[in-house]
N, CA, C and O atoms as CSV, one atom per row, in Angstrom:
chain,resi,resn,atom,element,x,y,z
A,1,UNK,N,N,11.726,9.657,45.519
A,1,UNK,CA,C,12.727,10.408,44.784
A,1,UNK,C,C,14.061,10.281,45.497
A,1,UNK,O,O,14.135,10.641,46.672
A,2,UNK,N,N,15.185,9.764,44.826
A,2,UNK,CA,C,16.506,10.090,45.132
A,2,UNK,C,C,16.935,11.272,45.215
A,2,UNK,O,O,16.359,12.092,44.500
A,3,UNK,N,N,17.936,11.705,45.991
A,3,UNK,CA,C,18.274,12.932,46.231
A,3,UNK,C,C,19.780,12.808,46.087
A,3,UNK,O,O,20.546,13.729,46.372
A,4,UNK,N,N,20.212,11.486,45.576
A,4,UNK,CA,C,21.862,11.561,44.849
A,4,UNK,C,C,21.310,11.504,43.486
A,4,UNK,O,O,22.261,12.005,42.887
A,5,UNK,N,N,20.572,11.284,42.718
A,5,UNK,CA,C,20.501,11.686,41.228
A,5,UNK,C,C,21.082,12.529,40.671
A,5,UNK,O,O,21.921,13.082,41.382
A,6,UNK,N,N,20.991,12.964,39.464
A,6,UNK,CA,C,21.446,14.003,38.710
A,6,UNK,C,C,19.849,14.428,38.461
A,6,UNK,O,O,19.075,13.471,38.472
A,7,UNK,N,N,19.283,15.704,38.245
A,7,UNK,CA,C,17.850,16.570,38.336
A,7,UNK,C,C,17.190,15.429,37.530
A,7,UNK,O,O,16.290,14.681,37.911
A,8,UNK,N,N,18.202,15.460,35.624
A,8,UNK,CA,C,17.088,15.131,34.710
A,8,UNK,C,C,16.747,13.548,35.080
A,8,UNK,O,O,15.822,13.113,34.395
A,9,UNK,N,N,17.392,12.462,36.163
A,9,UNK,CA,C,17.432,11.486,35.997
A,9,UNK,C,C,16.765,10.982,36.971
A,9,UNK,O,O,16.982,9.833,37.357
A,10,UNK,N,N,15.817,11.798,37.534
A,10,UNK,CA,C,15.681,11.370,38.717
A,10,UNK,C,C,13.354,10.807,38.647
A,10,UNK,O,O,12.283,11.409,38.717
A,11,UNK,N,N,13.625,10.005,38.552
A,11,UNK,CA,C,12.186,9.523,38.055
A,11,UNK,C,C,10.588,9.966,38.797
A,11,UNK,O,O,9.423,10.079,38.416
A,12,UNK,N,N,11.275,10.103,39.919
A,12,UNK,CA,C,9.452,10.387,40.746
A,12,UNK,C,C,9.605,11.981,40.751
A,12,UNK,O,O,8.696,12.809,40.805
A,13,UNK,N,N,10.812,12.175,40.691
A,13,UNK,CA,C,10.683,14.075,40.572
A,13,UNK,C,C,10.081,14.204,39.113
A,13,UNK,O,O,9.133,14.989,39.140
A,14,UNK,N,N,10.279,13.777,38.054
A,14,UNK,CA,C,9.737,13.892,36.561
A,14,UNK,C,C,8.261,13.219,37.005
A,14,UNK,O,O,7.534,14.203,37.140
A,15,UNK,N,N,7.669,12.320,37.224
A,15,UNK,CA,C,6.033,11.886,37.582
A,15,UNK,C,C,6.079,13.064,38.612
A,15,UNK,O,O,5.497,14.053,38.168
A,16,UNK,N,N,6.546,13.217,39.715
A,16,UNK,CA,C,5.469,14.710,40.448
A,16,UNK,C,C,5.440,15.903,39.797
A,16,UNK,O,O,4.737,16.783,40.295
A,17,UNK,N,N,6.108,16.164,38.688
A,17,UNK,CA,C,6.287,17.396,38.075
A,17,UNK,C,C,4.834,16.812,36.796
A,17,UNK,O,O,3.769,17.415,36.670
A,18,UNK,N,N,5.039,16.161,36.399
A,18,UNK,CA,C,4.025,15.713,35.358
A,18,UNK,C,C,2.569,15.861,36.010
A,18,UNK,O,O,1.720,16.596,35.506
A,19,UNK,N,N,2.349,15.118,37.152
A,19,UNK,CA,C,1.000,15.534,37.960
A,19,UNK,C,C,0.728,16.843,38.226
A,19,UNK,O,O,-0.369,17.346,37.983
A,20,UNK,N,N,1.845,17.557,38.810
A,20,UNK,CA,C,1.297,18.574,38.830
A,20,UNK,C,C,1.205,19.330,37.742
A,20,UNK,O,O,0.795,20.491,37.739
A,21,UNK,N,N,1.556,18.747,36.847
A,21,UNK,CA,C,1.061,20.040,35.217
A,21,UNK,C,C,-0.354,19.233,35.267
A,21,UNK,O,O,-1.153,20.098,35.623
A,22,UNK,N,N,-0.847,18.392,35.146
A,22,UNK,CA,C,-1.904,17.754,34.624
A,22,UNK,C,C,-3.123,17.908,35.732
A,22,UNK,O,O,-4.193,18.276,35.247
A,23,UNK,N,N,-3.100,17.698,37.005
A,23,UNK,CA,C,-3.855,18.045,37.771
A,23,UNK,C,C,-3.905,19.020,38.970
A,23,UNK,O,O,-4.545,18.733,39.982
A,24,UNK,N,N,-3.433,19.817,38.882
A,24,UNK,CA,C,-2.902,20.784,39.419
A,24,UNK,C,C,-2.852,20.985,41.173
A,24,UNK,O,O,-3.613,21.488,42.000
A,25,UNK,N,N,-1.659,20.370,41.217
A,25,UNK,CA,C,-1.131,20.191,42.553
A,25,UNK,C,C,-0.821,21.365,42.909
A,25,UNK,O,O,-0.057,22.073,42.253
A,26,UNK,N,N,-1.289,21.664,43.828
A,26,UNK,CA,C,-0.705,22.826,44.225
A,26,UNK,C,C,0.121,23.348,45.976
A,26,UNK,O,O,0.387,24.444,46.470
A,27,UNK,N,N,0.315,21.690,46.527
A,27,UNK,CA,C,1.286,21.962,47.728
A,27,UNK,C,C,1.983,20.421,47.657
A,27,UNK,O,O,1.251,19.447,47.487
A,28,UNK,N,N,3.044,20.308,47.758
A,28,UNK,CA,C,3.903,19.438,48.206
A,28,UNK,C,C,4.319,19.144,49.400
A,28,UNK,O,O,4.914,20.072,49.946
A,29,UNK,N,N,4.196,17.938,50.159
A,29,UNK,CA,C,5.142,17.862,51.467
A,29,UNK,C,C,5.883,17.131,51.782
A,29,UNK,O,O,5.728,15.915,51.894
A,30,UNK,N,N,7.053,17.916,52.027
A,30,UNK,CA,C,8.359,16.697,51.784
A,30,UNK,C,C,8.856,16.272,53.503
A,30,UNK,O,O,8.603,17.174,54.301
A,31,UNK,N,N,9.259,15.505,53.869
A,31,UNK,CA,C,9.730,14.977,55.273
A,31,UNK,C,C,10.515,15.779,56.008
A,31,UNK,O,O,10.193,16.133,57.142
A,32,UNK,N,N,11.626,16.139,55.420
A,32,UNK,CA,C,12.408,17.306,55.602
A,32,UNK,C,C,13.180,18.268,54.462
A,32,UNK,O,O,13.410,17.630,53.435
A,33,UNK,N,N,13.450,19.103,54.436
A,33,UNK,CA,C,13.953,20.166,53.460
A,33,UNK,C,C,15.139,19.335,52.623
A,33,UNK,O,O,15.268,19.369,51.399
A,34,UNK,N,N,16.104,18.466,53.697
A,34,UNK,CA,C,17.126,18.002,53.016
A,34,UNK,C,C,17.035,16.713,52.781
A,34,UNK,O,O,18.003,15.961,52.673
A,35,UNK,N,N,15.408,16.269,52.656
A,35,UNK,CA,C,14.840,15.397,51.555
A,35,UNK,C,C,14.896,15.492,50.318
A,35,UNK,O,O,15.126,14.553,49.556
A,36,UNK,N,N,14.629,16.984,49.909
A,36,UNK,CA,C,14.055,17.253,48.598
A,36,UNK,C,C,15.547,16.493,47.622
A,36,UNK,O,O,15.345,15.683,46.717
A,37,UNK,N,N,16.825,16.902,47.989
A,37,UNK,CA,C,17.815,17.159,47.074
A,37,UNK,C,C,18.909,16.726,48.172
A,37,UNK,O,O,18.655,17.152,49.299
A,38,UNK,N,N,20.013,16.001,48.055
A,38,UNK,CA,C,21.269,15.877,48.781
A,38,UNK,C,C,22.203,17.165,48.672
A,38,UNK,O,O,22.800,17.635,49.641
A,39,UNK,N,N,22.274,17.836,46.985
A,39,UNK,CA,C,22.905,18.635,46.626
A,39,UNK,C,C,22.285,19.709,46.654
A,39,UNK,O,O,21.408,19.771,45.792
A,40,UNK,N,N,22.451,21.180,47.732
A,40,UNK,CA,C,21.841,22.114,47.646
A,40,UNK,C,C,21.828,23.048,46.272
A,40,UNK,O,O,20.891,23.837,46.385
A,41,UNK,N,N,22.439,23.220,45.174
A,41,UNK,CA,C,22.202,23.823,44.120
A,41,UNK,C,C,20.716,22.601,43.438
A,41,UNK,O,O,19.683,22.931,42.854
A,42,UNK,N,N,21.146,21.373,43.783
A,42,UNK,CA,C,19.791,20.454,42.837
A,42,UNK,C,C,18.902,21.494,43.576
A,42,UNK,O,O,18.183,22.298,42.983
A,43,UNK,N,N,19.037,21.388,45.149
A,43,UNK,CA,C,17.482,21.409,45.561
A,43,UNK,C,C,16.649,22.568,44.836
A,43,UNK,O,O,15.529,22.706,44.344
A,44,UNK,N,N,18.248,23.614,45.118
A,44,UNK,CA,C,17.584,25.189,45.038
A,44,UNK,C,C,16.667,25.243,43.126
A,44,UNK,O,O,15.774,26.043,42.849
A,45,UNK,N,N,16.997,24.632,42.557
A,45,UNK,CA,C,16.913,24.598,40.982
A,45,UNK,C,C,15.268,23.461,41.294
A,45,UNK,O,O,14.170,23.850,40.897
A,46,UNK,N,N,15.431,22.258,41.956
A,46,UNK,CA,C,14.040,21.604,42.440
A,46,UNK,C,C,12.631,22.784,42.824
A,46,UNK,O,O,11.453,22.484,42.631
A,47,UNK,N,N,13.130,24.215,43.427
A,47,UNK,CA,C,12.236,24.481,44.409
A,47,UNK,C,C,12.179,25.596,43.494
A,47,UNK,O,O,11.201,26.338,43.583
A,48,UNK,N,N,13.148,25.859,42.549
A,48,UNK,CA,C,12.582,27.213,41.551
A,48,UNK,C,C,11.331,26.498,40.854
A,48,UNK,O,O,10.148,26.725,41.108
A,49,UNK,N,N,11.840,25.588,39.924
A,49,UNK,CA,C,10.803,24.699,39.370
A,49,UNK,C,C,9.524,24.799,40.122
A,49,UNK,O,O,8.643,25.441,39.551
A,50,UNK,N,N,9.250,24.309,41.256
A,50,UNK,CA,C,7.689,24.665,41.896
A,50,UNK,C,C,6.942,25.736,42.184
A,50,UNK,O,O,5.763,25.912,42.489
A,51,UNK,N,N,8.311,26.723,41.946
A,51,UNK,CA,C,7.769,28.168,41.847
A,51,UNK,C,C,6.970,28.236,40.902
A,51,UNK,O,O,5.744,28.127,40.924
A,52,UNK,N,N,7.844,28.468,39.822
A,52,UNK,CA,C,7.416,28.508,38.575
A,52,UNK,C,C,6.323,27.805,38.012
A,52,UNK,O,O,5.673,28.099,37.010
A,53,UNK,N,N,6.152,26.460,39.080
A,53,UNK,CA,C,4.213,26.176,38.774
A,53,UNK,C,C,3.804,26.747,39.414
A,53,UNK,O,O,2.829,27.272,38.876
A,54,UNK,N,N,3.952,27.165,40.722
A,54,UNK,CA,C,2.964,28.249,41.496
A,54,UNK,C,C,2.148,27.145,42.655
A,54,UNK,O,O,1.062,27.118,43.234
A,55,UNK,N,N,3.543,26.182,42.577
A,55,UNK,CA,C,3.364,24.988,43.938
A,55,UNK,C,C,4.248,25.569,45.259
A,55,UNK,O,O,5.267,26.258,45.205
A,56,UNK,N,N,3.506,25.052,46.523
A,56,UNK,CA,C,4.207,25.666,47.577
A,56,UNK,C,C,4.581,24.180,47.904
A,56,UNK,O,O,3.765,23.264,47.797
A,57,UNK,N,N,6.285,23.956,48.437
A,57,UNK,CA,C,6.586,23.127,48.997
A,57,UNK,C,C,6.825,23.419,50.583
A,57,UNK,O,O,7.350,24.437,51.035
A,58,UNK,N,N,6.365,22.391,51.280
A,58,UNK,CA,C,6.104,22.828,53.065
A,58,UNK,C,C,7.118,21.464,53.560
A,58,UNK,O,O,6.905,20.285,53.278
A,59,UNK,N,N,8.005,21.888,54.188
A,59,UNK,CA,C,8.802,20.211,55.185
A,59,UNK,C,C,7.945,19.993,56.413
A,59,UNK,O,O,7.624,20.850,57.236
A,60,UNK,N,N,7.701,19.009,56.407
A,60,UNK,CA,C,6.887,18.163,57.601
A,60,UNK,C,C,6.888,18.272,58.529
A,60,UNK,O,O,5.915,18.286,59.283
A,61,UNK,N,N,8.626,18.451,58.914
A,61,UNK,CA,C,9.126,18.030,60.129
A,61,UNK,C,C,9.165,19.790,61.183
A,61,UNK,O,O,9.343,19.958,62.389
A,62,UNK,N,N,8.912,20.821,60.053
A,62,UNK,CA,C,9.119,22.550,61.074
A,62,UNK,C,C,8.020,23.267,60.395
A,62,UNK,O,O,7.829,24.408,60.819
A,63,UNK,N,N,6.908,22.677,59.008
A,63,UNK,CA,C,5.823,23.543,58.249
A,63,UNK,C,C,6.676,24.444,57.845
A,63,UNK,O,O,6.095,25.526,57.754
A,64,UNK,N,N,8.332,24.549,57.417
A,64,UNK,CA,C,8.817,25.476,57.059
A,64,UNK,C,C,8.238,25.770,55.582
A,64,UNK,O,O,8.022,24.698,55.017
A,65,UNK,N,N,7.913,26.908,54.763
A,65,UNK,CA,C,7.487,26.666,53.250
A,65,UNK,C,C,8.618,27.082,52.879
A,65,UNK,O,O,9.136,28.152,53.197
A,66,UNK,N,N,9.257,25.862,51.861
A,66,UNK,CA,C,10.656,25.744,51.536
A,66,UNK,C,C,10.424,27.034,49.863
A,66,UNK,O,O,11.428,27.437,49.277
A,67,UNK,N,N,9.534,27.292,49.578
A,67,UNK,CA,C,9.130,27.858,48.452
A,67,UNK,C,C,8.505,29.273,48.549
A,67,UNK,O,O,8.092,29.829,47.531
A,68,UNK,N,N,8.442,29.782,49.611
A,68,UNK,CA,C,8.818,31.385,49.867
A,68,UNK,C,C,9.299,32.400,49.027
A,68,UNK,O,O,10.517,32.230,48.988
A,69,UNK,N,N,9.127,32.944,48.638
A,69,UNK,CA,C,9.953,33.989,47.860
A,69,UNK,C,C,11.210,34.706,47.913
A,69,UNK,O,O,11.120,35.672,48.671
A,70,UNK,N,N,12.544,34.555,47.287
A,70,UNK,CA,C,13.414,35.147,47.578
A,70,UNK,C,C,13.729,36.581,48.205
A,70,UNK,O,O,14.701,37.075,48.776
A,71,UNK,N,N,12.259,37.090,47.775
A,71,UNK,CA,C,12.709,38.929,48.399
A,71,UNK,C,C,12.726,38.558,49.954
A,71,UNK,O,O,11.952,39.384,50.438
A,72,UNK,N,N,13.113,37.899,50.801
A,72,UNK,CA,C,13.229,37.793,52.090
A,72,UNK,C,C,14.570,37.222,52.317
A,72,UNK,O,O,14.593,36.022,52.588
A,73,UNK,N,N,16.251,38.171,52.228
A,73,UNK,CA,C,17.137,36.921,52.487
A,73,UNK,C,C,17.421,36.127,54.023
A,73,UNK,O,O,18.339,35.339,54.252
A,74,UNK,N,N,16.366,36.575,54.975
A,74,UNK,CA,C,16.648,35.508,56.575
A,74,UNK,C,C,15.610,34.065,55.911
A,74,UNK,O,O,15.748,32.939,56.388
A,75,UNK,N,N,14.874,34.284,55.075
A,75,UNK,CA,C,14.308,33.118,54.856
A,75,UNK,C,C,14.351,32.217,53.391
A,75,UNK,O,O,13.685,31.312,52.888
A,76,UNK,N,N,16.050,33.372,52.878
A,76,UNK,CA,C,16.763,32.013,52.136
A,76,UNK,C,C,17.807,31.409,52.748
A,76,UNK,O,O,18.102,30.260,52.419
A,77,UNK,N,N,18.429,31.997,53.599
A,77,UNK,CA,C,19.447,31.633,54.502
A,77,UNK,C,C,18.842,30.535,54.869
A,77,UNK,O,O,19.135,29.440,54.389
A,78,UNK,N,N,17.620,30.771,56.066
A,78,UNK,CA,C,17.453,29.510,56.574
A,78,UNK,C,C,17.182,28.298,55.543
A,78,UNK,O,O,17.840,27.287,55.789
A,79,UNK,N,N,16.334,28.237,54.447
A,79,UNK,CA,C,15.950,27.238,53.681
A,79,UNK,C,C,17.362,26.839,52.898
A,79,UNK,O,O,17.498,25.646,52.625
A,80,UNK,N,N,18.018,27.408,52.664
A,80,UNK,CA,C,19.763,26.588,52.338
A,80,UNK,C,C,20.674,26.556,53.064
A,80,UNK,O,O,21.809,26.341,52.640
A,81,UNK,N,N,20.330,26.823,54.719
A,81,UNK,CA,C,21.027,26.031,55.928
A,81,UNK,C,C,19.902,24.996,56.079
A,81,UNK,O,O,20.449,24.184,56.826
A,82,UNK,N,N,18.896,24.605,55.881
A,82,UNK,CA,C,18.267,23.072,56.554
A,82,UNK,C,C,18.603,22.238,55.235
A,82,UNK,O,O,18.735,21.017,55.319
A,83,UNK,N,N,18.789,23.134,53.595
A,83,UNK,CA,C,19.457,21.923,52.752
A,83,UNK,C,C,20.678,21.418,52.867
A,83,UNK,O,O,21.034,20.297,52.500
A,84,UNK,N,N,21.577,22.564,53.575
A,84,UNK,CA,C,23.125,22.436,53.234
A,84,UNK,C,C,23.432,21.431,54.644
A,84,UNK,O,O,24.081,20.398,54.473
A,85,UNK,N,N,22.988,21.751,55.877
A,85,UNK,CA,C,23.751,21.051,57.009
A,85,UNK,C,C,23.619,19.834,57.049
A,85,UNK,O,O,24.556,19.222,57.561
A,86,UNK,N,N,22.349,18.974,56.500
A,86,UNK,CA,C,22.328,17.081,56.548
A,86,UNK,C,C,23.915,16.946,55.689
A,86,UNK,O,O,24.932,16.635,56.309
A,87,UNK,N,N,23.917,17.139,54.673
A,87,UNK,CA,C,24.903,17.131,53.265
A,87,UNK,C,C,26.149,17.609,54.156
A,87,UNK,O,O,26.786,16.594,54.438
A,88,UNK,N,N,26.583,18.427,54.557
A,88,UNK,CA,C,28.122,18.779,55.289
A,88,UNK,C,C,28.294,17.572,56.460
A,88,UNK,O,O,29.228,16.771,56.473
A,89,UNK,N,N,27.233,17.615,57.400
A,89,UNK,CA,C,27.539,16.404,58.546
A,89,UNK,C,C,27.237,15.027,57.604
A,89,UNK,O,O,27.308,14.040,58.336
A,90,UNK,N,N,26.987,14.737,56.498
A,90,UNK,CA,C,27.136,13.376,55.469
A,90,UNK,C,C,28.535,13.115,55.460
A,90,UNK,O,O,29.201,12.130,55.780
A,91,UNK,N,N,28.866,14.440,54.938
A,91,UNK,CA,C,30.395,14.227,54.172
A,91,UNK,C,C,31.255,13.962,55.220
A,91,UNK,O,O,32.236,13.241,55.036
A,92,UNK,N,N,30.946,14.590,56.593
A,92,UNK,CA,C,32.301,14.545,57.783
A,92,UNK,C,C,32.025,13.028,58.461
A,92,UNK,O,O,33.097,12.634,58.919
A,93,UNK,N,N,31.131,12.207,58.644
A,93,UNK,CA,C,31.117,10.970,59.177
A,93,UNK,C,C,31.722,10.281,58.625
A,93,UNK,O,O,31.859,9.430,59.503
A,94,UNK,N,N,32.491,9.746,57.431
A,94,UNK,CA,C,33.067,9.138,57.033
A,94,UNK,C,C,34.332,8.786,58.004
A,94,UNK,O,O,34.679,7.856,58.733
A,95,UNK,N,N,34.795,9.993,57.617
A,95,UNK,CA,C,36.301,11.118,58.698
A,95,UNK,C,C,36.390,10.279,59.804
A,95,UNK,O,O,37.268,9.478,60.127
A,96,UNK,N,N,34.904,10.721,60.550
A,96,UNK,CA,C,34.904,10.775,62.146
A,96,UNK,C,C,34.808,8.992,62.018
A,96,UNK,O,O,35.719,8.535,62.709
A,97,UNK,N,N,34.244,8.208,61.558
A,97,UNK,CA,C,34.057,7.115,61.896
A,97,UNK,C,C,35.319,6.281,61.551
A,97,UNK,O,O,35.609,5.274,62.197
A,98,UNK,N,N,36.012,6.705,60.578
A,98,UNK,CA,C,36.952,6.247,60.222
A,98,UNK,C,C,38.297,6.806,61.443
A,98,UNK,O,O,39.280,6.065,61.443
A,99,UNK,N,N,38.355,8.065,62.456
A,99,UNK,CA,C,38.995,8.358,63.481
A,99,UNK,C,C,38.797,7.319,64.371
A,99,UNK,O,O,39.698,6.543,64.689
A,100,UNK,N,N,37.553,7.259,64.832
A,100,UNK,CA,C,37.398,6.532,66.279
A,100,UNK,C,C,37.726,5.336,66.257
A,100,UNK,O,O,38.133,4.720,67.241
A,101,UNK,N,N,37.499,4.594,64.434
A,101,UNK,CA,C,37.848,2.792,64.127
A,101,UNK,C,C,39.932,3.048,64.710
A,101,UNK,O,O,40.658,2.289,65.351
A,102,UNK,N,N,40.065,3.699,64.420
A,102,UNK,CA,C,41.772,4.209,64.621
A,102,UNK,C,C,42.013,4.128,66.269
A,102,UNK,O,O,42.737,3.307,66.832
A,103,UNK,N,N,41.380,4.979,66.784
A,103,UNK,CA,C,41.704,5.489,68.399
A,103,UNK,C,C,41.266,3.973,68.921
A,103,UNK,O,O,41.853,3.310,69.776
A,104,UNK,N,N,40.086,3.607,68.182
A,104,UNK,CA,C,39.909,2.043,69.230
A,104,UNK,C,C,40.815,1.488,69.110
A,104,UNK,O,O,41.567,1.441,70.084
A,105,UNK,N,N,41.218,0.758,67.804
A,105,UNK,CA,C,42.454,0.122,67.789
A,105,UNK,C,C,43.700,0.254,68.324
A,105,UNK,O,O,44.383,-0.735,68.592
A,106,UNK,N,N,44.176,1.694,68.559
A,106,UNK,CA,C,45.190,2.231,69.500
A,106,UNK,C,C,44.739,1.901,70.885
A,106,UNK,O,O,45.518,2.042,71.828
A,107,UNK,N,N,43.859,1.588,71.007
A,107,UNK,CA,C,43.189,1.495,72.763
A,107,UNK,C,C,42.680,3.154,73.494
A,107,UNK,O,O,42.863,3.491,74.664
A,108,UNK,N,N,42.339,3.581,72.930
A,108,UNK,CA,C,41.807,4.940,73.059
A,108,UNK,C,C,39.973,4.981,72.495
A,108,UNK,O,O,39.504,5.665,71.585
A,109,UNK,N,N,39.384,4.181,73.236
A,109,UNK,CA,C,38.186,3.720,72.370
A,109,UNK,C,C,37.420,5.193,72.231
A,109,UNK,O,O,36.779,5.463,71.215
A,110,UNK,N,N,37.573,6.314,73.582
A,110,UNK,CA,C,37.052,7.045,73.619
A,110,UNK,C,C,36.879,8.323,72.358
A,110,UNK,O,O,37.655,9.259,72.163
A,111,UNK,N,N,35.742,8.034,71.694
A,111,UNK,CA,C,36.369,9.366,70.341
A,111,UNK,C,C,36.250,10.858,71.091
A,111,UNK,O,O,35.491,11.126,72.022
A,112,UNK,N,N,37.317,11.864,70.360
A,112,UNK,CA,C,37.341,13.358,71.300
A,112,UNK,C,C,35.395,13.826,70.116
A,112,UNK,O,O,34.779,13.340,69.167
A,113,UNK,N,N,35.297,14.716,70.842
A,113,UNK,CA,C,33.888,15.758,70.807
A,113,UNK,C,C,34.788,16.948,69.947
A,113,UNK,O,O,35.683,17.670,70.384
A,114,UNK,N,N,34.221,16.879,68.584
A,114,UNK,CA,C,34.474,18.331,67.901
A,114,UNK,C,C,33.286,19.041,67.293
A,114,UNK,O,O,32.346,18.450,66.762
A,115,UNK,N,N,33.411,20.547,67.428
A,115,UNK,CA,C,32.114,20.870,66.798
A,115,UNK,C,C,31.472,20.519,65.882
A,115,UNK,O,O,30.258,20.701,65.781
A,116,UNK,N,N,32.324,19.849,64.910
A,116,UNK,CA,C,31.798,18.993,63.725
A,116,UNK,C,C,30.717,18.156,64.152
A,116,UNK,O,O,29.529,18.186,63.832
A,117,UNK,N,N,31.450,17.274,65.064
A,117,UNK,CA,C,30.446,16.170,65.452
A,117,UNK,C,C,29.445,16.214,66.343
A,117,UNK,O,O,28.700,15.253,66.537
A,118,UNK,N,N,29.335,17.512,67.054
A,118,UNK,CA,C,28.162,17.501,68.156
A,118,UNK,C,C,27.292,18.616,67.365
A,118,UNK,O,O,26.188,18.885,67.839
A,119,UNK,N,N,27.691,19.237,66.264
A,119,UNK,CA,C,26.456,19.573,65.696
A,119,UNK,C,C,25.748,18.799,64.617
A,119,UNK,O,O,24.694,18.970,64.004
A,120,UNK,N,N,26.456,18.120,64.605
A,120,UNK,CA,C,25.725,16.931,63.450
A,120,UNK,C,C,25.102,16.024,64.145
A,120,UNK,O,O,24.469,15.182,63.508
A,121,UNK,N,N,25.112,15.975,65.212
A,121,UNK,CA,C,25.265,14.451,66.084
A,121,UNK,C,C,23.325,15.080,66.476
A,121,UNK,O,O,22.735,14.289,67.212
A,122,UNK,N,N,22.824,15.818,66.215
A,122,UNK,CA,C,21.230,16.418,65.950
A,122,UNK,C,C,20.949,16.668,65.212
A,122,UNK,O,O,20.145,17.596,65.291
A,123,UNK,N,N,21.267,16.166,63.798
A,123,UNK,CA,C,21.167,16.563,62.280
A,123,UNK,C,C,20.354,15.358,62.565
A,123,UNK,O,O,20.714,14.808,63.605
A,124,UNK,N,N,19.142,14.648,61.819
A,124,UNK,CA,C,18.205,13.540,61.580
A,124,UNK,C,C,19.163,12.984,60.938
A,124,UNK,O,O,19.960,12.172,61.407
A,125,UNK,N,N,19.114,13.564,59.388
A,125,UNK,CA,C,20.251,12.449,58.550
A,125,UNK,C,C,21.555,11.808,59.233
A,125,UNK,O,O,21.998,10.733,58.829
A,126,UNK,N,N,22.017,12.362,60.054
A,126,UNK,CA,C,23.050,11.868,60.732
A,126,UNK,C,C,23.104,10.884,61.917
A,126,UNK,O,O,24.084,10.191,62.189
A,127,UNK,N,N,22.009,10.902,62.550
A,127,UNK,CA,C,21.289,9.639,63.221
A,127,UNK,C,C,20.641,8.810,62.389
A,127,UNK,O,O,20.268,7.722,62.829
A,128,UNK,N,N,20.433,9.107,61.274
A,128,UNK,CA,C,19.371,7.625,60.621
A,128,UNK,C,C,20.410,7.597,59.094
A,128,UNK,O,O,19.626,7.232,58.217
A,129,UNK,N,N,21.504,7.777,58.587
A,129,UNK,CA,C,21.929,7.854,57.752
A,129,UNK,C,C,21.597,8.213,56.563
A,129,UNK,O,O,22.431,8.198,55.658
């Protein structure tokens, strides 16, 4: 499944949704949370949907169950901070990579350390693109 799609267009999310009406899946496991969806409103709208079959989705990488019930808000916070932070440190590498191509060329190869970049710089997506 792509996670730049648009919901309805997205093909293995429509076949896992189809299996699980037909044979009744009843846990999903995705690699990491900000696998499911690039765009945290897709995801959050992805993970109502599995509610609503009465599928639990679990990420691989912490057994977090991304499909919890809202009456808990420390454990929606966290499940739309592990969707939202790959997606924010996505958008700022562009920036940063496009800074340091600059500072090298000035002869300043060294890029400066901003919180941007040293908290992303332990984001997975941001080491493996």
């Amino acid at each position: 499944m792509s996670g730049t799609k648009e919901l309805d267009d997205r093909e293995g999310l429509s076949e896992l949704l189809a299996r699980i009406r037909s044979n009744g899946v009843r846990v999903v496991i995705v690699e990491r949370a900000d696998r499911l969806a690039r765009d945290l409103l897709v995801g959050e709208v992805i993970l109502n949907q599995f509610r609503e079959l009465g599928v639990r989705v679990i990420a691989a990488d912490g057994g977090t169950e991304l499909t919890a019930g809202d009456d808990d808000p420390t454990r929606v916070v966290i499940r739309q901070v592990l969707g939202a932070v790959p997606h924010a440190c996505a958008s700022a590498a562009p920036r940063g990579a496009a800074r340091v191509a600059s500072r090298s060329a000035r002869g300043r190869a060294k890029p400066r350390r901003s919180s941007a970049s040293s908290s992303c710089a332990a984001s997975p997506r941001a080491a493996n693109g």
